[in-house]
SENU-980495 format. One line per 2 residues: number of its first residue (from 0); for each residue x, y, z of N, C-alpha, C. Coordinates in nm, 2 decimals, m for minus. Layout:
# residues N
NUM	X Y Z X Y Z X Y Z ~ ...
# end
This chain:
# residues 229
0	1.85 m1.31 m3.45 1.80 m1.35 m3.58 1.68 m1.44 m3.56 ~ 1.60 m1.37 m3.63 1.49 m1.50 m3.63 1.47 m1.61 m3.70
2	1.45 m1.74 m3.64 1.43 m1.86 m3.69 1.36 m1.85 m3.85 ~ 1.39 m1.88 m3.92 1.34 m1.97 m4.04 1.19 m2.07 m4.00
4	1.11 m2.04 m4.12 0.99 m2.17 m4.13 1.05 m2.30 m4.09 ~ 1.00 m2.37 m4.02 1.02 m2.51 m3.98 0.97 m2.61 m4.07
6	1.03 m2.67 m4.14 1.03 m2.80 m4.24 0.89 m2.88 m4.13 ~ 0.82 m2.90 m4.31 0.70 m2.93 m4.23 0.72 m3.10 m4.30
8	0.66 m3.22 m4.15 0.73 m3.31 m4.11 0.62 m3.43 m4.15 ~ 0.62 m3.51 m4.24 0.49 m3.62 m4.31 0.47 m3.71 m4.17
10	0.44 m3.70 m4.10 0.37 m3.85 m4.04 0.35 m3.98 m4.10 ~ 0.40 m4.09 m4.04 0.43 m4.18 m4.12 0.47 m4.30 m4.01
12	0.44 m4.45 m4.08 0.39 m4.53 m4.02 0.48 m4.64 m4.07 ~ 0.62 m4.73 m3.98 0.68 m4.83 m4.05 0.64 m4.93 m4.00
14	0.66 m5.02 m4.10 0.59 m5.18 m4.06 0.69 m5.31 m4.11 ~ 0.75 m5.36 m4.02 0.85 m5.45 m4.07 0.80 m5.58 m4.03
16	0.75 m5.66 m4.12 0.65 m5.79 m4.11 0.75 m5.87 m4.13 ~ 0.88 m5.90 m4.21 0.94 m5.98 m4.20 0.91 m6.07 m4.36
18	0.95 m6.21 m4.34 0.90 m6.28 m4.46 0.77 m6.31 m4.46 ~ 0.71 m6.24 m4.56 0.51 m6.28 m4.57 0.52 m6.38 m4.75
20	0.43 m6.43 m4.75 0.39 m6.46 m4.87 0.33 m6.33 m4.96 ~ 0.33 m6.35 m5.12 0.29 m6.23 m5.22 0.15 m6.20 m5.19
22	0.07 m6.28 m5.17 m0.08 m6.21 m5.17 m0.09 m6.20 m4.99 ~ 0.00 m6.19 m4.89 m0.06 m6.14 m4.77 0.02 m6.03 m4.75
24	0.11 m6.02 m4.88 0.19 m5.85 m4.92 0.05 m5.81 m4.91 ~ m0.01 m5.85 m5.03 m0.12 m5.77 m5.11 m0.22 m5.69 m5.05
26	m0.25 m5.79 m4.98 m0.36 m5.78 m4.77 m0.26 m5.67 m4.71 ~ m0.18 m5.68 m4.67 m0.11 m5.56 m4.62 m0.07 m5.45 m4.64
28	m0.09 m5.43 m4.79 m0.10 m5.31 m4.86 m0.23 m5.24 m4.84 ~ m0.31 m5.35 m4.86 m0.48 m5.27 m4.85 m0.50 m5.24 m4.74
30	m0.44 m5.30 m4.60 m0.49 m5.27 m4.47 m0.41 m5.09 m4.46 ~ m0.29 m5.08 m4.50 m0.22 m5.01 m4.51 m0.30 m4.85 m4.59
32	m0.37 m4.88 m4.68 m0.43 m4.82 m4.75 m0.53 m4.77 m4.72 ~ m0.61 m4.83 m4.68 m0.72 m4.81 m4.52 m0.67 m4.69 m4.46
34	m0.57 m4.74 m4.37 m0.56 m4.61 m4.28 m0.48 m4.48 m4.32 ~ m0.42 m4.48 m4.42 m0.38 m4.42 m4.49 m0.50 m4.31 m4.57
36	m0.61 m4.37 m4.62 m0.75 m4.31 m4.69 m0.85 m4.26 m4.57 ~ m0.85 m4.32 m4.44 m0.90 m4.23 m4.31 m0.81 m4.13 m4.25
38	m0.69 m4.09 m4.31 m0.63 m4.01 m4.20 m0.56 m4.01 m4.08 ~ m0.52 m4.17 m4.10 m0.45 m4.19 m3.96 m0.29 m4.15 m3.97
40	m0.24 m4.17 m4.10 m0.10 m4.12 m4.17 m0.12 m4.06 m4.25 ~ 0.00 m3.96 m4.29 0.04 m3.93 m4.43 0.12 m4.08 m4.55
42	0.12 m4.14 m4.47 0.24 m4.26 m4.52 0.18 m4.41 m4.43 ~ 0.23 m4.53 m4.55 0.30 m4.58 m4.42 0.36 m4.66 m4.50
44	0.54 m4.69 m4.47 0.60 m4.78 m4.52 0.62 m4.94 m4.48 ~ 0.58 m5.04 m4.57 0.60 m5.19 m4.51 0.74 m5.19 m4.55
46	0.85 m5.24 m4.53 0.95 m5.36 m4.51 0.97 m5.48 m4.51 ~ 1.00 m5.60 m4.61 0.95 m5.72 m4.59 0.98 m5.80 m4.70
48	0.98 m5.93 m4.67 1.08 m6.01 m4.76 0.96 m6.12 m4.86 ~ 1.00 m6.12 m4.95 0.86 m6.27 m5.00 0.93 m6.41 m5.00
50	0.90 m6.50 m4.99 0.92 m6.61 m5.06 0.95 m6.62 m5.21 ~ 1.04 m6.70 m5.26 1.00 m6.69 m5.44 0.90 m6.64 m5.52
52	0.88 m6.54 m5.60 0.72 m6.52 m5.67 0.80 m6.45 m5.81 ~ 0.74 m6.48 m5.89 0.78 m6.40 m6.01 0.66 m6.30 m6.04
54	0.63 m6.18 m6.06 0.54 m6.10 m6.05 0.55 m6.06 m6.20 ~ 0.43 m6.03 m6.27 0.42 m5.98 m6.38 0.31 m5.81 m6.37
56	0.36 m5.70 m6.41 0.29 m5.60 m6.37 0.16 m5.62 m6.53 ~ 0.14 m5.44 m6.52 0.07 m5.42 m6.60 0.14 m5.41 m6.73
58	0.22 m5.37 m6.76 0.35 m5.37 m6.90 0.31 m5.47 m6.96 ~ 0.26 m5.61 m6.88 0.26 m5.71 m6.94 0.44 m5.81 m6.88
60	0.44 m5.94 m6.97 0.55 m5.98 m6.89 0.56 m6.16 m6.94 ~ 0.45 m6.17 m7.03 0.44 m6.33 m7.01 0.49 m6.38 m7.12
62	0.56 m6.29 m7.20 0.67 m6.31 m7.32 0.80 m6.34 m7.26 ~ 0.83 m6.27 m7.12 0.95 m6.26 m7.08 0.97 m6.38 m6.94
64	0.91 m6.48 m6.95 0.92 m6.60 m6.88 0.99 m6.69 m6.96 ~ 1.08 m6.74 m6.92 1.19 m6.79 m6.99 1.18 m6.96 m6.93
66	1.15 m6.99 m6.84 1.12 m7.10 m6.82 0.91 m7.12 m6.84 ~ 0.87 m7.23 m6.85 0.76 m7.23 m6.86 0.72 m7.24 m6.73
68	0.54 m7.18 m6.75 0.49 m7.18 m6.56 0.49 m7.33 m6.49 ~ 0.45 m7.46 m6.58 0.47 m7.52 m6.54 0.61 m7.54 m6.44
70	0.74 m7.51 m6.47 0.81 m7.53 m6.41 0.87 m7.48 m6.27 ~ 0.80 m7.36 m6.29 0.77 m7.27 m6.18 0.68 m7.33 m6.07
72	0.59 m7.38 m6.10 0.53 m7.43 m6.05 0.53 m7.56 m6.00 ~ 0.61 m7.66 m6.07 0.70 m7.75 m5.97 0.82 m7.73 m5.90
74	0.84 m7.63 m5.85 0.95 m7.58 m5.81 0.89 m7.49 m5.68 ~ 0.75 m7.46 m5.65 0.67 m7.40 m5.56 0.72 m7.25 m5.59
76	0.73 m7.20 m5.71 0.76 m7.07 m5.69 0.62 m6.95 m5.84 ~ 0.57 m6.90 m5.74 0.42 m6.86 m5.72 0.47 m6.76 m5.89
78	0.35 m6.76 m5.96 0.35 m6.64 m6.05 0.22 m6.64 m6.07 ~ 0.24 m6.46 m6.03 0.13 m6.38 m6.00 0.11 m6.20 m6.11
80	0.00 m6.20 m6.17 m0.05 m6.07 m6.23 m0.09 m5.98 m6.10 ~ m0.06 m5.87 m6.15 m0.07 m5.74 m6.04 m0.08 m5.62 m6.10
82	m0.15 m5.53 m6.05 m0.19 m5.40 m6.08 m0.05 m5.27 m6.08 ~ 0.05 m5.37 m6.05 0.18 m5.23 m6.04 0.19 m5.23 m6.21
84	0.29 m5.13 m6.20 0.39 m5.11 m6.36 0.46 m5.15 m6.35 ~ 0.49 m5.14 m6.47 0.70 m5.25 m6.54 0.58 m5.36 m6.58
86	0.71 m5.46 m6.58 0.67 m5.59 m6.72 0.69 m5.68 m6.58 ~ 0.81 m5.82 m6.62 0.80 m5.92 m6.52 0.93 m5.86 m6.39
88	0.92 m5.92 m6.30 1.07 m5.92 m6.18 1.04 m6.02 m6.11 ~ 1.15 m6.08 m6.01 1.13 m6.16 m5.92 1.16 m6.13 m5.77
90	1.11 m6.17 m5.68 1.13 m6.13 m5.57 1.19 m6.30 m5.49 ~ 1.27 m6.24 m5.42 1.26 m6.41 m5.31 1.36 m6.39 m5.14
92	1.38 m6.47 m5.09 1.47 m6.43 m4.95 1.54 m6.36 m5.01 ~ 1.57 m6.28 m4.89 1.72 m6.19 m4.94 1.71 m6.09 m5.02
94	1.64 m6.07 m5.06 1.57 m5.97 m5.14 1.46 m5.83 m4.99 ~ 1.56 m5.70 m5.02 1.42 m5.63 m4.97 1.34 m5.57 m5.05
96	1.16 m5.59 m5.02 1.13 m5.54 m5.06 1.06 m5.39 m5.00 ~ 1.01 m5.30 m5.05 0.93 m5.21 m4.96 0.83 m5.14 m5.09
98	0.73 m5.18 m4.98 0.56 m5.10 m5.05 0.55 m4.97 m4.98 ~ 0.61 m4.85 m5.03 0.54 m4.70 m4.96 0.42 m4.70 m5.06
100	0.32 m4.70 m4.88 0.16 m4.65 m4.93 0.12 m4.53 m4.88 ~ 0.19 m4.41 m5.01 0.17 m4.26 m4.95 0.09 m4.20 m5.01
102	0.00 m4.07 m4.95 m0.08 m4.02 m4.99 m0.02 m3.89 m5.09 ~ 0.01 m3.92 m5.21 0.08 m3.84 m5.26 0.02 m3.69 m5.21
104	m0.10 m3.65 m5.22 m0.18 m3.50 m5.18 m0.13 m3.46 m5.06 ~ m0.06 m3.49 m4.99 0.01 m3.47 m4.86 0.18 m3.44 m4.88
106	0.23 m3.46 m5.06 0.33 m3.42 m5.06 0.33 m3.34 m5.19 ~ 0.31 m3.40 m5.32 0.34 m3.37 m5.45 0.24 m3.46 m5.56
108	0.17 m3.43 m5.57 0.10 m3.48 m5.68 0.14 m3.54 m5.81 ~ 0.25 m3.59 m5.83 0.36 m3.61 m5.94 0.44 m3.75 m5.93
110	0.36 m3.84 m5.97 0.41 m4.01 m5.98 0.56 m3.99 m6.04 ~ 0.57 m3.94 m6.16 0.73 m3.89 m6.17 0.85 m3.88 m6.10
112	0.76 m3.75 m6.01 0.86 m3.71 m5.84 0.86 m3.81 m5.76 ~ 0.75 m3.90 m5.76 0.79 m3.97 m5.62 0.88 m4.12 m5.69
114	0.84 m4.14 m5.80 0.96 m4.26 m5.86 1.10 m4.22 m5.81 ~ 1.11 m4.14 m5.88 1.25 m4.05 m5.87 1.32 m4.00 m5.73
116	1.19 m3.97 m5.64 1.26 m3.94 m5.53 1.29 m4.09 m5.45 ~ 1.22 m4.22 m5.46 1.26 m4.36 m5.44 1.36 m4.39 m5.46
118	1.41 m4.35 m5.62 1.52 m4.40 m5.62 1.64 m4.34 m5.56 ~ 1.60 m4.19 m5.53 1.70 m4.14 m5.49 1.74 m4.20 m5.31
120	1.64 m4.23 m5.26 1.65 m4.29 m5.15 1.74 m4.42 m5.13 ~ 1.72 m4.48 m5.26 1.79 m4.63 m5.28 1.97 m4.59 m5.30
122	1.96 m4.53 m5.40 2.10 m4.45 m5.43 2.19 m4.43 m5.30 ~ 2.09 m4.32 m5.21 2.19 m4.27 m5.11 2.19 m4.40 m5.02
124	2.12 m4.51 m4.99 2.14 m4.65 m4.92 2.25 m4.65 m4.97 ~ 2.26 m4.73 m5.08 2.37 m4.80 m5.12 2.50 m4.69 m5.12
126	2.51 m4.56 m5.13 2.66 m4.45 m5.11 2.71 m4.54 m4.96 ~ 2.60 m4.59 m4.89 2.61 m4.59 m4.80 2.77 m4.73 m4.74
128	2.74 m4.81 m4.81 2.80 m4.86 m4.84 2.89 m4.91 m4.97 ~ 2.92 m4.77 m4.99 3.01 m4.69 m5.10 3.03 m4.76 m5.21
130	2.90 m4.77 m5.24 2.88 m4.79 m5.36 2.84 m4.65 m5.45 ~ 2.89 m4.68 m5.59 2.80 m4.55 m5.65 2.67 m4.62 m5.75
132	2.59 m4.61 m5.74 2.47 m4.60 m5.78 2.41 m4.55 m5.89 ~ 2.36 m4.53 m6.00 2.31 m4.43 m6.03 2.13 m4.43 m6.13
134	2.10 m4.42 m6.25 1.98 m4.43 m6.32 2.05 m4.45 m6.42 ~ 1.93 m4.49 m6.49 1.94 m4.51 m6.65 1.83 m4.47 m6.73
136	1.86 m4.36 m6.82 1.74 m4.28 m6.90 1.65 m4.31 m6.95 ~ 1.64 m4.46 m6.98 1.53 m4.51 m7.05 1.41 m4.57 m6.98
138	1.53 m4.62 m6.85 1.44 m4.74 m6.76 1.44 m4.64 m6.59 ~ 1.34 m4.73 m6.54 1.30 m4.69 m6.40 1.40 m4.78 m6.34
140	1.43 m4.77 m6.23 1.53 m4.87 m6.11 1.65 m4.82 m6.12 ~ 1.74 m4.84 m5.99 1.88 m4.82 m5.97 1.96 m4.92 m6.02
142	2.05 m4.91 m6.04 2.15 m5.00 m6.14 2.28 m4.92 m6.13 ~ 2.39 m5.06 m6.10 2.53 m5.05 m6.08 2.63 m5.07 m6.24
144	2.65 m4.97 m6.25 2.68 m4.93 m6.38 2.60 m5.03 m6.50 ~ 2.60 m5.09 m6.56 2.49 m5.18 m6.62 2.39 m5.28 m6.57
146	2.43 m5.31 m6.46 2.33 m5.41 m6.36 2.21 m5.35 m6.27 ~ 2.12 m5.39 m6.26 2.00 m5.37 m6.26 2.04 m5.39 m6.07
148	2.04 m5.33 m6.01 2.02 m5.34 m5.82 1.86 m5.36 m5.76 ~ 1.83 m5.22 m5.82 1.67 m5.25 m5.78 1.61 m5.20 m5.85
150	1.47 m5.27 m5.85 1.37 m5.27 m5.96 1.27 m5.17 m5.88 ~ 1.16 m5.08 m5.97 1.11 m4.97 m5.91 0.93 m5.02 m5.99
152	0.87 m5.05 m5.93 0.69 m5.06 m6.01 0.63 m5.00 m5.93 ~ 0.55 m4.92 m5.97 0.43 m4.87 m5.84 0.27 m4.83 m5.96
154	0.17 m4.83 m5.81 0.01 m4.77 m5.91 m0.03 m4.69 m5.79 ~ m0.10 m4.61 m5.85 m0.15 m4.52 m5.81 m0.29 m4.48 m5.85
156	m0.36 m4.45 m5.72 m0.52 m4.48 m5.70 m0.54 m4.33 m5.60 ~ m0.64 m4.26 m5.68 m0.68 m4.12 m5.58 m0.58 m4.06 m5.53
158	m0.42 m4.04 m5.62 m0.26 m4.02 m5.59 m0.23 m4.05 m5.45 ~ m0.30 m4.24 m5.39 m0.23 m4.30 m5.26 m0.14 m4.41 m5.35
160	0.00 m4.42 m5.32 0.07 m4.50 m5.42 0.07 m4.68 m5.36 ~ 0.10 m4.74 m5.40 0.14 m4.89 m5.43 0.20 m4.97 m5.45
162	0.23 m5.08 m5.37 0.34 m5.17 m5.48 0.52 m5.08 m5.44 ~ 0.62 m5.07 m5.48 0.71 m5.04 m5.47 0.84 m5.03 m5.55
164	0.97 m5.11 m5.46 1.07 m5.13 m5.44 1.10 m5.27 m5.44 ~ 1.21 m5.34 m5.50 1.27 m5.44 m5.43 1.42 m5.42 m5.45
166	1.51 m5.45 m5.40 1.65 m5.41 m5.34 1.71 m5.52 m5.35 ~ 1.76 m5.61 m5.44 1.87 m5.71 m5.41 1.96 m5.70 m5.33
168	1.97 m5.76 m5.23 2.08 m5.79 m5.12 2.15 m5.87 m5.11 ~ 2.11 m5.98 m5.05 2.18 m6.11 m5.05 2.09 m6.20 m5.16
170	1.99 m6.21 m5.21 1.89 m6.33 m5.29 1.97 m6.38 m5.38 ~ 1.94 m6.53 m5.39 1.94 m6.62 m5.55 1.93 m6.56 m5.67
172	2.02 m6.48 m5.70 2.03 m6.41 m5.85 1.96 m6.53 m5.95 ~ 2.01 m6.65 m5.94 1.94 m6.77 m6.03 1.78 m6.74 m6.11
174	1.70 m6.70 m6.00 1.62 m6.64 m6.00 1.57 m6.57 m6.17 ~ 1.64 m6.49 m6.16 1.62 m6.37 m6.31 1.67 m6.47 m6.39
176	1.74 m6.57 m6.42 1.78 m6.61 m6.53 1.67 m6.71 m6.60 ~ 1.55 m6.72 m6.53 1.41 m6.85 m6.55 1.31 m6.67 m6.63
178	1.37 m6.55 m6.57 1.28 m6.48 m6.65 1.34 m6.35 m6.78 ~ 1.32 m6.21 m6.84 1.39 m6.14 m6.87 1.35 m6.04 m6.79
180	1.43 m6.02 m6.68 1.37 m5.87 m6.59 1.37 m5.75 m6.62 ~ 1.23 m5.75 m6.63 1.15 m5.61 m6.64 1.16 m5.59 m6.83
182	1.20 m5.70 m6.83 1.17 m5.70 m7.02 1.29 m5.65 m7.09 ~ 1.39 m5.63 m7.00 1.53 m5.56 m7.03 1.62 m5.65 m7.07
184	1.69 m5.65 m7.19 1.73 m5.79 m7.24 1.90 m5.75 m7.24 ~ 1.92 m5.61 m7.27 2.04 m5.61 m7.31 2.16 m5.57 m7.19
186	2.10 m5.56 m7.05 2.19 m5.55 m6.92 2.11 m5.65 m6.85 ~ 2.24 m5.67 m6.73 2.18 m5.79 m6.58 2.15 m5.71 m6.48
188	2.09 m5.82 m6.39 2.11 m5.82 m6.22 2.26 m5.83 m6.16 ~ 2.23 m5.75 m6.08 2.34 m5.77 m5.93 2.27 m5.74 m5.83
190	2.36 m5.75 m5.67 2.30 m5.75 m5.53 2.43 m5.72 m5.50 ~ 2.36 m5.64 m5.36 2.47 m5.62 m5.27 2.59 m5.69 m5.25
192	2.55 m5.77 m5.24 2.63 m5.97 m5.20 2.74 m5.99 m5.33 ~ 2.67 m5.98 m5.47 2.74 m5.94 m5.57 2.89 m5.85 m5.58
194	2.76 m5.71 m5.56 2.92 m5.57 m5.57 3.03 m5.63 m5.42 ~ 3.01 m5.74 m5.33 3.10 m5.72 m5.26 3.09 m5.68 m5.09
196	2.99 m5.65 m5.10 2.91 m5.57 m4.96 2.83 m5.74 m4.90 ~ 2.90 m5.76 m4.76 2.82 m5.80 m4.71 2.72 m5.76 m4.58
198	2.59 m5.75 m4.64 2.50 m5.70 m4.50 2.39 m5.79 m4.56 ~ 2.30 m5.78 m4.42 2.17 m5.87 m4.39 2.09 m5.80 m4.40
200	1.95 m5.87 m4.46 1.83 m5.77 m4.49 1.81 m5.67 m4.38 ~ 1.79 m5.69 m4.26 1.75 m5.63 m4.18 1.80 m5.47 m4.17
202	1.94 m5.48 m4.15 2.01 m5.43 m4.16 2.00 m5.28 m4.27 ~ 2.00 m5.33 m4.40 2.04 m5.23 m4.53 1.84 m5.17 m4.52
204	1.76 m5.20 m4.41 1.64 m5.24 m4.44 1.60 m5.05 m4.36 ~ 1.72 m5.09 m4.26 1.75 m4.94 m4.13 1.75 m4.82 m4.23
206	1.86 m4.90 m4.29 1.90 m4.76 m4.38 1.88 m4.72 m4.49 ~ 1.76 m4.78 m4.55 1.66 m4.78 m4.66 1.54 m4.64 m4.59
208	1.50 m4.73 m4.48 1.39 m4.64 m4.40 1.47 m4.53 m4.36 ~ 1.60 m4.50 m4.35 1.65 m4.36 m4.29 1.62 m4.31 m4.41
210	1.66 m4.25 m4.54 1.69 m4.25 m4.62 1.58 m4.21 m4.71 ~ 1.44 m4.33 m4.66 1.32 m4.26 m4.76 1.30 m4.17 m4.63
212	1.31 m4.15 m4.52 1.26 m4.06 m4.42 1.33 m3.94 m4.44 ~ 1.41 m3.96 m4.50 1.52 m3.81 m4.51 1.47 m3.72 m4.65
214	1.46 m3.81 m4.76 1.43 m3.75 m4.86 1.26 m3.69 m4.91 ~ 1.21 m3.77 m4.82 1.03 m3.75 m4.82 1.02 m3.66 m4.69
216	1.11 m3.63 m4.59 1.05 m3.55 m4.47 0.94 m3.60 m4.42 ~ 1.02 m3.73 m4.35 0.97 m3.82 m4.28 0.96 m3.84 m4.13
218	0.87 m3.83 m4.06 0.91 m3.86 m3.95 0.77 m4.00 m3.86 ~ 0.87 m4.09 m3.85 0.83 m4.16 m3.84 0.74 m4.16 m3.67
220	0.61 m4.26 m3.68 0.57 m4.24 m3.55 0.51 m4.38 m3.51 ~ 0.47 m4.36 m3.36 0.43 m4.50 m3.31 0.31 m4.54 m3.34
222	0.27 m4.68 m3.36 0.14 m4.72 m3.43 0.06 m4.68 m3.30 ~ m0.05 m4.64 m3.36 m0.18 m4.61 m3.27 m0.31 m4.71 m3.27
224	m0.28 m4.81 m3.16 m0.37 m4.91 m3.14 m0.35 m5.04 m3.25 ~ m0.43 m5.09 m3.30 m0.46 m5.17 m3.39 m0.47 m5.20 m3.53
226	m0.32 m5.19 m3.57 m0.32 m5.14 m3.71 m0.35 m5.17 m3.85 ~ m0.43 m5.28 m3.82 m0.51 m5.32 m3.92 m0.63 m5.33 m3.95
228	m0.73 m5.32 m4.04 m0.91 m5.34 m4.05 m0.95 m5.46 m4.09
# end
């Protein structure tokens, strides 16, 4: 019998930087973006943790700060406007987040599809730790029956995407209660740490990257030289 067409395989570039601050995310997206826009990948996914930042997208978000910036700001915790979508979120330790910078024209032309297929990536993480997971019809992000797990914003520029994912794991839930996340008043947050599951970023970080590799037909490869401009 003859073989079947061979599933054709994205090239793709992971980058686990660890804890960076929000604007040398930002630098790492663009460098990321770079080689991504010359053809060195179809992809490349960062991995990587922030320090405290409350991020406000394009939605808007500065209704939904609940504590004043002042106080944010004596507290050393950064708020920053950004070119993603959604309203406000918070990021901080313990928290993963991940920026896929893919060249959509290399898979599906359809911001829709790739939201959707992200979350589906998040979803099957967390089965993983048998949790069930699922969506909510109004809002973007995964969420544990009414709690918000992870939040989903991305932009998209010449269909190369941006911005991402973040994944509550272990983080300071405290956090969301200084804002209203993602403008969503009438459900919470939870985290891994929360439903009960204990694992370490690094770790749920594996099987995040398995997971968007499985569902985008991924195959990950070795950096080639110097991977930043």
């Amino acid at each position: 019998m003859a073989a079947g067409p061979q599933k054709l395989m994205h090239r793709c570039l992971l980058l686990q930087p660890g804890l960076v601050n929000y604007d040398t995310g930002l630098v790492l997206q663009r460098e990321a973006r770079a080689l991504v826009e010359n053809g060195r990948y179809d992809g490349i996914l960062l991995l990587l943790e922030h320090p405290p930042v409350v991020t406000i997208g394009r939605g808007g978000g500065d209704e939904n700060l609940v504590a004043h910036p002042a106080w944010f700001k004596a507290r050393g915790i950064a708020v920053a406007h950004t070119d993603r979508g959604g309203n406000v979120t918070g990021h901080n330790p313990g928290q993963l987040v991940g920026y896929p910078i893919f060249d959509l024209a290399k898979w599906r032309q359809d911001v829709h599809w790739f939201v959707h297929t992200l979350e589906e990536a998040i979803i099957r993480t967390l089965a993983r730790y048998r949790l069930t997971a699922g969506r909510k019809a109004k809002y973007t992000g995964v969420w544990l029956a009414d709690d918000k797990i992870a939040a989903i914003g991305v932009s998209v520029k010449r269909w190369i995407t941006g911005h991402g994912f973040a994944l509550n794991v272990a983080n300071d839930l405290a956090l969301f209660d200084t804002i209203v996340p993602c403008g969503i008043k009438e459900f919470g947050v939870t985290s891994l740490a929360r439903a009960g599951v204990a694992a370490a970023v690094p770790e749920v970080a594996a099987q995040v990257a398995a997971e968007i590799a499985a569902v985008f037909d991924i195959e990950y490869s070795e950096p080639q030289g110097v991977e930043t401009q």
